[in-house]
PDB file with one MODEL, atoms N, CA, C and O in Angstrom:
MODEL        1
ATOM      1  N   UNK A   1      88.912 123.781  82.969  1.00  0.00           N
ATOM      2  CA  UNK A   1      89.355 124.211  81.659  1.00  0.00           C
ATOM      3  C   UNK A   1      88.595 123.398  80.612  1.00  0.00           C
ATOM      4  O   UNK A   1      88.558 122.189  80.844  1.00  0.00           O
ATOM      5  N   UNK A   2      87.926 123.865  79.405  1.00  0.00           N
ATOM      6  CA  UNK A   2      87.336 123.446  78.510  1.00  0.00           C
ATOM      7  C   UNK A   2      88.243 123.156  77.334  1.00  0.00           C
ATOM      8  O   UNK A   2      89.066 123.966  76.908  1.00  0.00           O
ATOM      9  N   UNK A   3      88.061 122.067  76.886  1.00  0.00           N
ATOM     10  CA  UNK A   3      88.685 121.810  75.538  1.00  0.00           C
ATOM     11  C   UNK A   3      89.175 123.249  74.866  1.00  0.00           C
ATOM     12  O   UNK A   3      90.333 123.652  74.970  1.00  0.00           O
ATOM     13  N   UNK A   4      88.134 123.960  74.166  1.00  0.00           N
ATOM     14  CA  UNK A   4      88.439 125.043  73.473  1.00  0.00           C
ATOM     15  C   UNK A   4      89.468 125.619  74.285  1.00  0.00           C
ATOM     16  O   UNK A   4      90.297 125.874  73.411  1.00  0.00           O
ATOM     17  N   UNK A   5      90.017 126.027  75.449  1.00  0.00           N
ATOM     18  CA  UNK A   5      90.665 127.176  75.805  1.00  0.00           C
ATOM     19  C   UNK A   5      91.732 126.153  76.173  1.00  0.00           C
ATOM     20  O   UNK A   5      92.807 126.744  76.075  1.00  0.00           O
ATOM     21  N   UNK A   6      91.955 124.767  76.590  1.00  0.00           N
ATOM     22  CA  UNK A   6      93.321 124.186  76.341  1.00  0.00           C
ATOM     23  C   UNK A   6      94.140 123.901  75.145  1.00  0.00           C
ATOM     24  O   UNK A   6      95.327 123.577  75.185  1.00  0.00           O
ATOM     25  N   UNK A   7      93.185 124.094  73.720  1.00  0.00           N
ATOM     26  CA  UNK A   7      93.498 124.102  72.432  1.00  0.00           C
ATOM     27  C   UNK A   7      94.214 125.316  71.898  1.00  0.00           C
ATOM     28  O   UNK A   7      95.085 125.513  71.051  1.00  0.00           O
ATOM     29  N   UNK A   8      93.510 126.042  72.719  1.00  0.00           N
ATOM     30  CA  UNK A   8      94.003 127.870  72.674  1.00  0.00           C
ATOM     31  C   UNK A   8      95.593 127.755  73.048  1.00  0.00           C
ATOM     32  O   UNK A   8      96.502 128.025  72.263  1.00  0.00           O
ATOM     33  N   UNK A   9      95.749 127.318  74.352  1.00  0.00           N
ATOM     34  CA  UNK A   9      96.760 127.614  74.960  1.00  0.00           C
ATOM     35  C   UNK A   9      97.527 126.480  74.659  1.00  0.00           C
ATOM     36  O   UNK A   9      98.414 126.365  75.506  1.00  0.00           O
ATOM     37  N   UNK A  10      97.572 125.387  73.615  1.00  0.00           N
ATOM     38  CA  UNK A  10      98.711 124.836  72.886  1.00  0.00           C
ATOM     39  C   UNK A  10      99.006 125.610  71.763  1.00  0.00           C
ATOM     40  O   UNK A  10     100.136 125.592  71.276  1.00  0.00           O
ATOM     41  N   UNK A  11      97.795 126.516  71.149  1.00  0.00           N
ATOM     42  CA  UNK A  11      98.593 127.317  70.055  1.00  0.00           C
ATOM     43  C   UNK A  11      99.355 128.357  70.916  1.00  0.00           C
ATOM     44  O   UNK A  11     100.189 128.855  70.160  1.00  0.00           O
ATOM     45  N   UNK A  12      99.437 128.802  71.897  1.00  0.00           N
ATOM     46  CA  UNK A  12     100.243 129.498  72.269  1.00  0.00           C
ATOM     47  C   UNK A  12     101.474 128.655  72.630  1.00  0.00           C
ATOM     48  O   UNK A  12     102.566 129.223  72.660  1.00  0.00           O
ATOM     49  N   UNK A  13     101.402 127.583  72.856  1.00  0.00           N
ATOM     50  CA  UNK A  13     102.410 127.428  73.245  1.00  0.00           C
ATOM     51  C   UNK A  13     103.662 126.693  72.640  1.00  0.00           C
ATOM     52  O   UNK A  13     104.814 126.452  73.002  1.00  0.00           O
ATOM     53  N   UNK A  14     102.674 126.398  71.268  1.00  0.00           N
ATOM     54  CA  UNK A  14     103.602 126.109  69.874  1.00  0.00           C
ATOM     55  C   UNK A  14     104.072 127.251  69.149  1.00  0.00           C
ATOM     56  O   UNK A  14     104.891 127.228  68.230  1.00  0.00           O
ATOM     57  N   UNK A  15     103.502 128.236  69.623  1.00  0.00           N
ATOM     58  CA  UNK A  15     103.650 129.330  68.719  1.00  0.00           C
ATOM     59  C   UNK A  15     103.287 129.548  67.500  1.00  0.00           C
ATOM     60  O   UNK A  15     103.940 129.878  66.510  1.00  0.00           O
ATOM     61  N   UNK A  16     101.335 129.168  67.779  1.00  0.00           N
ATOM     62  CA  UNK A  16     100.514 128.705  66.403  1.00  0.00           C
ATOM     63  C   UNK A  16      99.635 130.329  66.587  1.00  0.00           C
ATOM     64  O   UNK A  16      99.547 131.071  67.566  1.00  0.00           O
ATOM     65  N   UNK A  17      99.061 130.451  65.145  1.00  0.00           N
ATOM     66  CA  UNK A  17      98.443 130.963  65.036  1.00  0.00           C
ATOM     67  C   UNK A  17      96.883 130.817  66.126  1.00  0.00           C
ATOM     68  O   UNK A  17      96.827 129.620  66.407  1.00  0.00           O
ATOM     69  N   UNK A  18      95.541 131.634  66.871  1.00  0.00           N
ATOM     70  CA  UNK A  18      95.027 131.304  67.802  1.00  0.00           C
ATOM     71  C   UNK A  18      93.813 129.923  66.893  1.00  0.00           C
ATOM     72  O   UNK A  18      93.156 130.152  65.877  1.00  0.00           O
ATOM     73  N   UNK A  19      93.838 129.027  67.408  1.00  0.00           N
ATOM     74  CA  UNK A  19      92.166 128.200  66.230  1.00  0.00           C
ATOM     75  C   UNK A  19      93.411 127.406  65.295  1.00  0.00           C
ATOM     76  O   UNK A  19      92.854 126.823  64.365  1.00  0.00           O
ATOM     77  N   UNK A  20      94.716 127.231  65.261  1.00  0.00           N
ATOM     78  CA  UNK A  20      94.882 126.329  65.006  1.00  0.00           C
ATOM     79  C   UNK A  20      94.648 124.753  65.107  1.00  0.00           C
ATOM     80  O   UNK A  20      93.912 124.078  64.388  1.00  0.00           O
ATOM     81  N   UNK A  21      95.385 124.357  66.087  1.00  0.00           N
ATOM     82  CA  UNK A  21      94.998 123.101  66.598  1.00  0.00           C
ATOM     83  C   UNK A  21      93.943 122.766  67.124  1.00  0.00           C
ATOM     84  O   UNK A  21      93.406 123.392  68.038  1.00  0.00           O
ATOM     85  N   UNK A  22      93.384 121.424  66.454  1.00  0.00           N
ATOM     86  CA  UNK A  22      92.305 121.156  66.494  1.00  0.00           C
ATOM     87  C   UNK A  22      91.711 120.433  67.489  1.00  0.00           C
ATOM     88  O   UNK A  22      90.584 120.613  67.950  1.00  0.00           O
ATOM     89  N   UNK A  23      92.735 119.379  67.888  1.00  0.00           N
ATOM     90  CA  UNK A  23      92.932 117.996  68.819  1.00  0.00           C
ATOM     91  C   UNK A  23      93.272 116.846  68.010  1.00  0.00           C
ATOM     92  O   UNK A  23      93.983 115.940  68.445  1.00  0.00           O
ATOM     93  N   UNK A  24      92.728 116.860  66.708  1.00  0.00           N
ATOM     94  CA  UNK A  24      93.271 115.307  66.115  1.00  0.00           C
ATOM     95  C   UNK A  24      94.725 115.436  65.616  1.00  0.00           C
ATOM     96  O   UNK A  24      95.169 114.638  64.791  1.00  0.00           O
ATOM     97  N   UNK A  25      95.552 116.562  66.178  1.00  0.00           N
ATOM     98  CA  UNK A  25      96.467 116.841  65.181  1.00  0.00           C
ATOM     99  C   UNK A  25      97.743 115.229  65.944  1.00  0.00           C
ATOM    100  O   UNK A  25      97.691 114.956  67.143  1.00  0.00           O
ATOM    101  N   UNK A  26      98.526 114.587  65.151  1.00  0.00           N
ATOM    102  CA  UNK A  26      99.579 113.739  65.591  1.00  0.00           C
ATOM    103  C   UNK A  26     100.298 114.576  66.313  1.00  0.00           C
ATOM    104  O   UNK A  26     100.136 115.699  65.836  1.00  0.00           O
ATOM    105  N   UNK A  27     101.236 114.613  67.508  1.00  0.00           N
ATOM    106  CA  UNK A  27     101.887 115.396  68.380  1.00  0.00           C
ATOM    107  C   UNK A  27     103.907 115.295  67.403  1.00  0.00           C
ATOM    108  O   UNK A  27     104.862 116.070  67.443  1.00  0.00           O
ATOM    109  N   UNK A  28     103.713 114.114  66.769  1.00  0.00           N
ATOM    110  CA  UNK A  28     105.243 114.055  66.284  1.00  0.00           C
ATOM    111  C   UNK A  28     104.924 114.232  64.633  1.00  0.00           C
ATOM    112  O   UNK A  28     105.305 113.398  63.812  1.00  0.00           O
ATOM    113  N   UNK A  29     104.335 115.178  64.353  1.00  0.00           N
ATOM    114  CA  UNK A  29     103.751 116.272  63.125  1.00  0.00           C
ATOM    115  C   UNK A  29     103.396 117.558  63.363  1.00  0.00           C
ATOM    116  O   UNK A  29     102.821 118.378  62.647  1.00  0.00           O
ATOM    117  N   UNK A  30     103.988 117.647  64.916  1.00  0.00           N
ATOM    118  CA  UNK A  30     103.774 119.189  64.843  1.00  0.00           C
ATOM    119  C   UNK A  30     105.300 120.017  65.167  1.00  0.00           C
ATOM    120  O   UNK A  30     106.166 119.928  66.038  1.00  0.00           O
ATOM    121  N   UNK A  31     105.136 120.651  64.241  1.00  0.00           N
ATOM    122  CA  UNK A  31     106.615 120.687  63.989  1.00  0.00           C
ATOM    123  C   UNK A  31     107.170 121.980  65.464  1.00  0.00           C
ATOM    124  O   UNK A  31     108.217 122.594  65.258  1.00  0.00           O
ATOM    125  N   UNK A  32     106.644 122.168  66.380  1.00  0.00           N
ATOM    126  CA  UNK A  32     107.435 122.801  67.559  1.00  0.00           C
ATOM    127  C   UNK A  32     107.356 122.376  68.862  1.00  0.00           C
ATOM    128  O   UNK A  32     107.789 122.947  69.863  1.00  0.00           O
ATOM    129  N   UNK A  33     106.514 120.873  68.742  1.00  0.00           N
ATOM    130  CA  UNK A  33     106.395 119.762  69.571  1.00  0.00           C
ATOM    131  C   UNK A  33     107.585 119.598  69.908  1.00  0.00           C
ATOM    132  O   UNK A  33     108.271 119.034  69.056  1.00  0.00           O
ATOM    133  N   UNK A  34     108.310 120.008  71.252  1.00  0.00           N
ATOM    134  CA  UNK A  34     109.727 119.678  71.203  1.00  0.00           C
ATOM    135  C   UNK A  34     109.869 119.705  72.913  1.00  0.00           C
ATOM    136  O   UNK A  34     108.784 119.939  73.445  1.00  0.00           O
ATOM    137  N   UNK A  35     110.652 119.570  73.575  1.00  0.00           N
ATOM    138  CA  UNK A  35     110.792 119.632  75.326  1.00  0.00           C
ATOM    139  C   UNK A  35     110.859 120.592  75.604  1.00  0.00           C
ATOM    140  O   UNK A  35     111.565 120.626  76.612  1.00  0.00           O
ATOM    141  N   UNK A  36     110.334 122.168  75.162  1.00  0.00           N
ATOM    142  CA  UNK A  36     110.098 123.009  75.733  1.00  0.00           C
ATOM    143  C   UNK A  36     108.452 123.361  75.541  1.00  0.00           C
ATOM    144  O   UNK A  36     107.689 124.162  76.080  1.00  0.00           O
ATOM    145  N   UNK A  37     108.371 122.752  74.915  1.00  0.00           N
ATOM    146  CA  UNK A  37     106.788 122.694  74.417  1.00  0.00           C
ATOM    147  C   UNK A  37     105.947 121.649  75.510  1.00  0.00           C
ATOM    148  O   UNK A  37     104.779 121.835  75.851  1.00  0.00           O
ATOM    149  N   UNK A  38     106.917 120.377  76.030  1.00  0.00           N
ATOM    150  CA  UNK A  38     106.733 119.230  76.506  1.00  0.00           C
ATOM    151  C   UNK A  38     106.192 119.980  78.272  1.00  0.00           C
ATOM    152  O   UNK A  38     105.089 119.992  78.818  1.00  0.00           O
ATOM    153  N   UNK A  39     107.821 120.629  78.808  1.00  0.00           N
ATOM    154  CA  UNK A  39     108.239 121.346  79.872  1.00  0.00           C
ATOM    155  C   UNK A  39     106.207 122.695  79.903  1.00  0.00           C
ATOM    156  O   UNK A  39     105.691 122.978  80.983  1.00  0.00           O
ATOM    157  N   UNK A  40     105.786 123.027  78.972  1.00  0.00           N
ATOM    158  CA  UNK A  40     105.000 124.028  79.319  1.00  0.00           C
ATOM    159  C   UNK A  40     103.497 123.539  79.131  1.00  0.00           C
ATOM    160  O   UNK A  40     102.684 124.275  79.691  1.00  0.00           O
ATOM    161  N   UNK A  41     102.944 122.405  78.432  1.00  0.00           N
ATOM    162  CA  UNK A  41     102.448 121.602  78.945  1.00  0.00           C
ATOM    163  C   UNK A  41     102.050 121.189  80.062  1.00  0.00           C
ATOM    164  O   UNK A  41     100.909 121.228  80.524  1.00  0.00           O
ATOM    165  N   UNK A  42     103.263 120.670  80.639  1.00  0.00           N
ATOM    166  CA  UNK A  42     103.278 120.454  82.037  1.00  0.00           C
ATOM    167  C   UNK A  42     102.338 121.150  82.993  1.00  0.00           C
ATOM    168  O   UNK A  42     101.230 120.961  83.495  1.00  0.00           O
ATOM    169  N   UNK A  43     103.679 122.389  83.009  1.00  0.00           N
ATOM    170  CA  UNK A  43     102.947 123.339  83.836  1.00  0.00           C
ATOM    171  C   UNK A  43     101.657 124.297  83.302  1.00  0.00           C
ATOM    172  O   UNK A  43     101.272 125.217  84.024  1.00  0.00           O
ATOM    173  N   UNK A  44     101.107 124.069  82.193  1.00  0.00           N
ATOM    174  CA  UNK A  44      99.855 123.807  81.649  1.00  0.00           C
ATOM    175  C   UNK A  44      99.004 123.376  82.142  1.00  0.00           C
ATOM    176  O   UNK A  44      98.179 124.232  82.464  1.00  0.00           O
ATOM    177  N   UNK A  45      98.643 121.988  82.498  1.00  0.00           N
ATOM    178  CA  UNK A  45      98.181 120.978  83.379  1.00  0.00           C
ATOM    179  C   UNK A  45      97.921 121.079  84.786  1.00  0.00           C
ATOM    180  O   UNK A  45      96.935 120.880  85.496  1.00  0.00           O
ATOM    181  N   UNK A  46      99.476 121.565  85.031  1.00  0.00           N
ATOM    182  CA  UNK A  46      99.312 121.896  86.885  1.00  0.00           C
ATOM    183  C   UNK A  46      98.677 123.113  86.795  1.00  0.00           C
ATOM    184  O   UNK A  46      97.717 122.815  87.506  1.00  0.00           O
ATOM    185  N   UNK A  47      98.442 124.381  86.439  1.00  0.00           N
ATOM    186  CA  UNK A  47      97.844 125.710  86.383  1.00  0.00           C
ATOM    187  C   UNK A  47      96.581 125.403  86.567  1.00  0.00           C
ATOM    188  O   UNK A  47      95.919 125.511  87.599  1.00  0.00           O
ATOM    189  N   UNK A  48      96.172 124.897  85.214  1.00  0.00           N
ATOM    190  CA  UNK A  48      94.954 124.830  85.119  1.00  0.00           C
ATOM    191  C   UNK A  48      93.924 123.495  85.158  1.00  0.00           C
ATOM    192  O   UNK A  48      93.046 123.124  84.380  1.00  0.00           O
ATOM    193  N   UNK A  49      94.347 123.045  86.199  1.00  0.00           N
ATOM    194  CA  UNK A  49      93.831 121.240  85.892  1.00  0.00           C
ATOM    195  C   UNK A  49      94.024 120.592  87.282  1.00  0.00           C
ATOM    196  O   UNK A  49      93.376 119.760  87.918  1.00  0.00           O
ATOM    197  N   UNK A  50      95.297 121.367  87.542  1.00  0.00           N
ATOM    198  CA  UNK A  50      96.008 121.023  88.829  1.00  0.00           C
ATOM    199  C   UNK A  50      96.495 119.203  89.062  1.00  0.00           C
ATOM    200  O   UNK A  50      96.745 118.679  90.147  1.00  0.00           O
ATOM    201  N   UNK A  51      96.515 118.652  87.950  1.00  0.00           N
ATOM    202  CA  UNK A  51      97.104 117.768  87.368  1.00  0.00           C
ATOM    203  C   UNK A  51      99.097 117.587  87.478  1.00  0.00           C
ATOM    204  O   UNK A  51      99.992 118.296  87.018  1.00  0.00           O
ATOM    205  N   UNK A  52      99.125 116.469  88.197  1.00  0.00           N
ATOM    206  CA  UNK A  52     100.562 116.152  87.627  1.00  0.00           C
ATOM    207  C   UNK A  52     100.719 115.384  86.790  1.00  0.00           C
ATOM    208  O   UNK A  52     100.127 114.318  86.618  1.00  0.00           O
ATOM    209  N   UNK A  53     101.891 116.058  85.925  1.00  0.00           N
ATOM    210  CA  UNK A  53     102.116 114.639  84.567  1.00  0.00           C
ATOM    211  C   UNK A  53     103.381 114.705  84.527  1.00  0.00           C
ATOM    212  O   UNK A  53     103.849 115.842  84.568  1.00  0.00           O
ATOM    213  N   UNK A  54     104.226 113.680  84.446  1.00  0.00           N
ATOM    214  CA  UNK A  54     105.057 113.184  84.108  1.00  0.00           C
ATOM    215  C   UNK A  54     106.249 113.207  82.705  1.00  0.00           C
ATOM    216  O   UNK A  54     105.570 113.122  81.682  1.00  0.00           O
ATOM    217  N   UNK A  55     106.934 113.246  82.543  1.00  0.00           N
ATOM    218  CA  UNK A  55     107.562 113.233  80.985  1.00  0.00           C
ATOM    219  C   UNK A  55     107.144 112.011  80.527  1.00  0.00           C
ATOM    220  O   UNK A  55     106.638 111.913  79.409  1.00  0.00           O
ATOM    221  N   UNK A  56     107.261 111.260  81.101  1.00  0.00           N
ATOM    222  CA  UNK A  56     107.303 109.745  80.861  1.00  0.00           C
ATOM    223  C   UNK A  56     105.895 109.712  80.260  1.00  0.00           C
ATOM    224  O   UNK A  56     105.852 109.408  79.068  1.00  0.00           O
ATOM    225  N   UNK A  57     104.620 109.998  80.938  1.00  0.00           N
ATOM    226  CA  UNK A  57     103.192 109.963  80.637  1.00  0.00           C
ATOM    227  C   UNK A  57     103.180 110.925  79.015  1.00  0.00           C
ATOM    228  O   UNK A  57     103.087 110.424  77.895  1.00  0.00           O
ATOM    229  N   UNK A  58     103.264 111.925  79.243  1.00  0.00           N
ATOM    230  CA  UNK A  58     103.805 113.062  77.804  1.00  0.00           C
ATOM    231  C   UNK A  58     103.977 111.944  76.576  1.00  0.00           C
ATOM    232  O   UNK A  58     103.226 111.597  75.664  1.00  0.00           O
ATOM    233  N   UNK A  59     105.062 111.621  76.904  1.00  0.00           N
ATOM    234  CA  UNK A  59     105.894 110.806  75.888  1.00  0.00           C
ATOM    235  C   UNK A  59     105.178 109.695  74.898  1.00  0.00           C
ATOM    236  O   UNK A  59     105.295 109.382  73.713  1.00  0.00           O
ATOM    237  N   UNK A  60     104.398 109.279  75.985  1.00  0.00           N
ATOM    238  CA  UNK A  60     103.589 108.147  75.775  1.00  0.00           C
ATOM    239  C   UNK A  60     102.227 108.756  74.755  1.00  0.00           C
ATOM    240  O   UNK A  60     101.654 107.819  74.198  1.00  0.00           O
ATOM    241  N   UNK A  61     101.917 109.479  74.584  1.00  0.00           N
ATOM    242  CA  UNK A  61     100.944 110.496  74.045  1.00  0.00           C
ATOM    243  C   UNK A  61     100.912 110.557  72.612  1.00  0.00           C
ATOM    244  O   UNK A  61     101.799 111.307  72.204  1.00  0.00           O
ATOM    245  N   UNK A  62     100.280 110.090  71.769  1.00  0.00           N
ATOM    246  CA  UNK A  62     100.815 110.389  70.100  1.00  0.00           C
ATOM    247  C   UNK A  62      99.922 111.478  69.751  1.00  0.00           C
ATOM    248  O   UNK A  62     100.445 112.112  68.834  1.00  0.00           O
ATOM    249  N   UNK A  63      98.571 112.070  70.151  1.00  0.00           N
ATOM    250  CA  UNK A  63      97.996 113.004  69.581  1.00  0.00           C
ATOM    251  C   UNK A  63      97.749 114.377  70.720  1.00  0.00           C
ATOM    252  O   UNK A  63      97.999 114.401  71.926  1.00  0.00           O
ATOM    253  N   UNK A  64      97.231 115.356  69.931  1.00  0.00           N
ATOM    254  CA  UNK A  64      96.794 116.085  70.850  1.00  0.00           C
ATOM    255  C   UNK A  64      95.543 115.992  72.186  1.00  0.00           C
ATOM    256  O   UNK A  64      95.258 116.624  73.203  1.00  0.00           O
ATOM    257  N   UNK A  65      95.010 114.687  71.370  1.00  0.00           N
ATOM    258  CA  UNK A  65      93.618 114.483  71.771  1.00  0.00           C
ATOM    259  C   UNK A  65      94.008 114.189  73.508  1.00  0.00           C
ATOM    260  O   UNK A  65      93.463 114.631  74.520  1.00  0.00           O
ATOM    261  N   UNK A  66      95.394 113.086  73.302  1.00  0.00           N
ATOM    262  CA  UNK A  66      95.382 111.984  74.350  1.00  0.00           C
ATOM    263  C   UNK A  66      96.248 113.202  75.496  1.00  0.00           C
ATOM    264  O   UNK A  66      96.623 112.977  76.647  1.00  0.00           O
ATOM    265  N   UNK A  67      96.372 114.428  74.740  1.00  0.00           N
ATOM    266  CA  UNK A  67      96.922 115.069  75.891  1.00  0.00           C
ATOM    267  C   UNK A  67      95.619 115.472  76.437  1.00  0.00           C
ATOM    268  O   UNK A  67      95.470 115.257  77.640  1.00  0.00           O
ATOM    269  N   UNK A  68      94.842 115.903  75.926  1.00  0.00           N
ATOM    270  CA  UNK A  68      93.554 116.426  76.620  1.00  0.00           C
ATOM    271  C   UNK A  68      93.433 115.669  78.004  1.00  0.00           C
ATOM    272  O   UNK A  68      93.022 116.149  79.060  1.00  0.00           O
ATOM    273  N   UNK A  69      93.952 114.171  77.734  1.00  0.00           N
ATOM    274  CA  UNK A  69      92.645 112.940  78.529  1.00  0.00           C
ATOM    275  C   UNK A  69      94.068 113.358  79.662  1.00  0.00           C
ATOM    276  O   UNK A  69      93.716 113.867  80.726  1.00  0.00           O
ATOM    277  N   UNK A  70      95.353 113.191  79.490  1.00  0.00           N
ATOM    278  CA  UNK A  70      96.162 113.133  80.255  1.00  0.00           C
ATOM    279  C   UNK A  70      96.212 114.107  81.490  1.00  0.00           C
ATOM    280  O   UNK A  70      96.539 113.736  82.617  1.00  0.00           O
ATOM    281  N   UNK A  71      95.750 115.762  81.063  1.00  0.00           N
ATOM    282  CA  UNK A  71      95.723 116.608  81.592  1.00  0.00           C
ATOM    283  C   UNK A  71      93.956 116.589  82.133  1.00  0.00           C
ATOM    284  O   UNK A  71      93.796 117.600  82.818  1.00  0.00           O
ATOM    285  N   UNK A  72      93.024 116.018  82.066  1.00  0.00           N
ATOM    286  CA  UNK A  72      91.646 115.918  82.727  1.00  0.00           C
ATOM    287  C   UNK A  72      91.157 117.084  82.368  1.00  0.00           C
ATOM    288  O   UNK A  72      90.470 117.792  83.105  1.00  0.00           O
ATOM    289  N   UNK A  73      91.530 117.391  81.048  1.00  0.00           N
ATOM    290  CA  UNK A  73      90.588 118.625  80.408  1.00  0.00           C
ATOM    291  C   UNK A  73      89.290 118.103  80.042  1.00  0.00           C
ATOM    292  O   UNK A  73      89.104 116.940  79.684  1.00  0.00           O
ATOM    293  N   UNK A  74      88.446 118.943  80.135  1.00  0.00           N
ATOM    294  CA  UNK A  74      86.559 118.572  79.756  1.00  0.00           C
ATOM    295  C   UNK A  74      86.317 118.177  78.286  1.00  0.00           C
ATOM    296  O   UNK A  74      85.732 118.896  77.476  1.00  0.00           O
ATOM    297  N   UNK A  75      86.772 117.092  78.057  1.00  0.00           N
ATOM    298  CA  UNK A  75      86.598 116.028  76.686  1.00  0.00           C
ATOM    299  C   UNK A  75      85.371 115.939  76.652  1.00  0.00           C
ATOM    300  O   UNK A  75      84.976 115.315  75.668  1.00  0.00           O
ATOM    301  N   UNK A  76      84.440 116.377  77.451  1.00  0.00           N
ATOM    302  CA  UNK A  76      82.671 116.315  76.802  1.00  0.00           C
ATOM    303  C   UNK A  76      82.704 116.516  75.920  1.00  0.00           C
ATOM    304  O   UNK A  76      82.196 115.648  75.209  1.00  0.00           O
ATOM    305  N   UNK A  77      83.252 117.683  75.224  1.00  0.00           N
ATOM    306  CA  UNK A  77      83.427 118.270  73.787  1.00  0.00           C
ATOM    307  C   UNK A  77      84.737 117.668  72.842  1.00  0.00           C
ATOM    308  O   UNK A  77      85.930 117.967  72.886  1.00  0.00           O
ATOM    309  N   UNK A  78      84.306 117.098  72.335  1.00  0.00           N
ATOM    310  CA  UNK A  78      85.075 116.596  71.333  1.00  0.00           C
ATOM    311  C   UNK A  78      85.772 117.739  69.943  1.00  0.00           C
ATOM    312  O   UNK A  78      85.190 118.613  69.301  1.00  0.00           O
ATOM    313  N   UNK A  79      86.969 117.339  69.884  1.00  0.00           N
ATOM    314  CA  UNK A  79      87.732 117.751  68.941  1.00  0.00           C
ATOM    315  C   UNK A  79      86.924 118.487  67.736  1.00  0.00           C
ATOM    316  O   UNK A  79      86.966 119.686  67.460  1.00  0.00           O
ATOM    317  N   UNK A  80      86.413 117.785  67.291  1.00  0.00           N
ATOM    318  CA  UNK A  80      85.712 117.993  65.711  1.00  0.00           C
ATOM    319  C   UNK A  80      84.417 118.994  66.419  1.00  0.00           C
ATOM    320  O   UNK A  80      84.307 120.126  65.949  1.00  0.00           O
ATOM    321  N   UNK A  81      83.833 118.740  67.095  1.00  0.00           N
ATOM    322  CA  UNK A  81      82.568 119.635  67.880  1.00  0.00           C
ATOM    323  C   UNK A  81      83.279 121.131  67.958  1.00  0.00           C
ATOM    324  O   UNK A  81      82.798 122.118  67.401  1.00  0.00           O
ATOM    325  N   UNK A  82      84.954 121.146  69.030  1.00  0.00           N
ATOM    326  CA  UNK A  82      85.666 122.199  69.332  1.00  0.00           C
ATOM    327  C   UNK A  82      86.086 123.131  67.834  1.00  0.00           C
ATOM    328  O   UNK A  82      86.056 124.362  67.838  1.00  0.00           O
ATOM    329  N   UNK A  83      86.381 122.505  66.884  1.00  0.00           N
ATOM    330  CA  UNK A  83      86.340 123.225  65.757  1.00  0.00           C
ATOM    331  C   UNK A  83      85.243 123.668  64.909  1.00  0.00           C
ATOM    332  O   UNK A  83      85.411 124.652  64.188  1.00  0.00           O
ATOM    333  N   UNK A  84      84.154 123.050  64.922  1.00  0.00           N
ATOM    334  CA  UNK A  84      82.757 123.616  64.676  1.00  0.00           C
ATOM    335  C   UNK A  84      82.470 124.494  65.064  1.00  0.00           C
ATOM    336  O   UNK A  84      82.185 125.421  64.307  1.00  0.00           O
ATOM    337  N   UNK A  85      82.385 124.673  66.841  1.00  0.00           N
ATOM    338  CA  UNK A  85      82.498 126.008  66.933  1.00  0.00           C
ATOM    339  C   UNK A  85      83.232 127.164  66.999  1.00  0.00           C
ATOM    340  O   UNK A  85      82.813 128.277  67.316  1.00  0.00           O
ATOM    341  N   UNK A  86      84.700 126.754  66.586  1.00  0.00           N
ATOM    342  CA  UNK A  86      85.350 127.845  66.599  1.00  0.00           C
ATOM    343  C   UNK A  86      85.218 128.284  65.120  1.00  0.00           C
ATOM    344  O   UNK A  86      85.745 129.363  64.849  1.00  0.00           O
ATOM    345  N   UNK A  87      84.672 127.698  64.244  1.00  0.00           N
ATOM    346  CA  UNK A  87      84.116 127.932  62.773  1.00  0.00           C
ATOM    347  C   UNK A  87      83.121 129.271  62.950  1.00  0.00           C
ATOM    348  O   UNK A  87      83.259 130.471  62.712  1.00  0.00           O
ATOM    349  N   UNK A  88      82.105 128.480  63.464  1.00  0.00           N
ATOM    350  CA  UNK A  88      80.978 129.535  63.796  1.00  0.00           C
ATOM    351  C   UNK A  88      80.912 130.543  64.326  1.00  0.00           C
ATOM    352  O   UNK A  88      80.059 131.414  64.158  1.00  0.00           O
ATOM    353  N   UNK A  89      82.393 130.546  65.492  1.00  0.00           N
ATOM    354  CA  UNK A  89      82.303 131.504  66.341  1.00  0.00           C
ATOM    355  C   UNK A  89      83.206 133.123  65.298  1.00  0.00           C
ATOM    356  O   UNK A  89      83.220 134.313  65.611  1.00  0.00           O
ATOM    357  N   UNK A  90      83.803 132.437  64.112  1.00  0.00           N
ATOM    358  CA  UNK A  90      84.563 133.288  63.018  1.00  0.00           C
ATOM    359  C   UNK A  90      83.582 133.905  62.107  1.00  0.00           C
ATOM    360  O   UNK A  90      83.787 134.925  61.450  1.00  0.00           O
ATOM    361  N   UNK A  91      82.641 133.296  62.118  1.00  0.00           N
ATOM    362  CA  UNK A  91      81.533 133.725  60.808  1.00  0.00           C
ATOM    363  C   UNK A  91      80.715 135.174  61.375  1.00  0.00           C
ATOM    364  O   UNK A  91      79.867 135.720  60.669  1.00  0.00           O
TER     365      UNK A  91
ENDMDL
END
């Protein structure tokens, strides 16, 4: 899973518009960041990553970024890069 399409599938799973979230966003500033959001994550991770995580690990997490690292999504691409091209990819 690439950055861009785990970014995708937190706006789905905040119930964001698609190209919202960026990765630098704070996780306790997003206002549907909540334990059902926490709970799909999860199994987020295990789907596509095949990653186990923990609540406890979650918890510990203040941005979107550090969920990336948590879940072993392809951070080659950085946040600010991932919105560049989803800029470009709109134009």
């Amino acid at each position: 899973m690439t950055s861009a399409d785990f970014l995708l599938q937190m706006d789905e799973i905040l119930g964001l518009r698609a190209g919202t979230i960026q990765g630098f966003e704070k996780l306790d500033e997003l206002e549907n960041w909540d334990s059902l959001a926490l709970i799909s994550f999860i199994a987020l991770a295990q789907s596509h990553s095949g990653v186990s995580t923990s609540p406890q690990q979650i918890v510990s997490c203040s941005t979107v970024a550090d969920l990336l690292r948590i879940a072993r999504v392809d951070v080659a691409t950085s946040p600010t890069q991932v919105a560049k091209s989803r800029q470009s990819e709109s134009v």
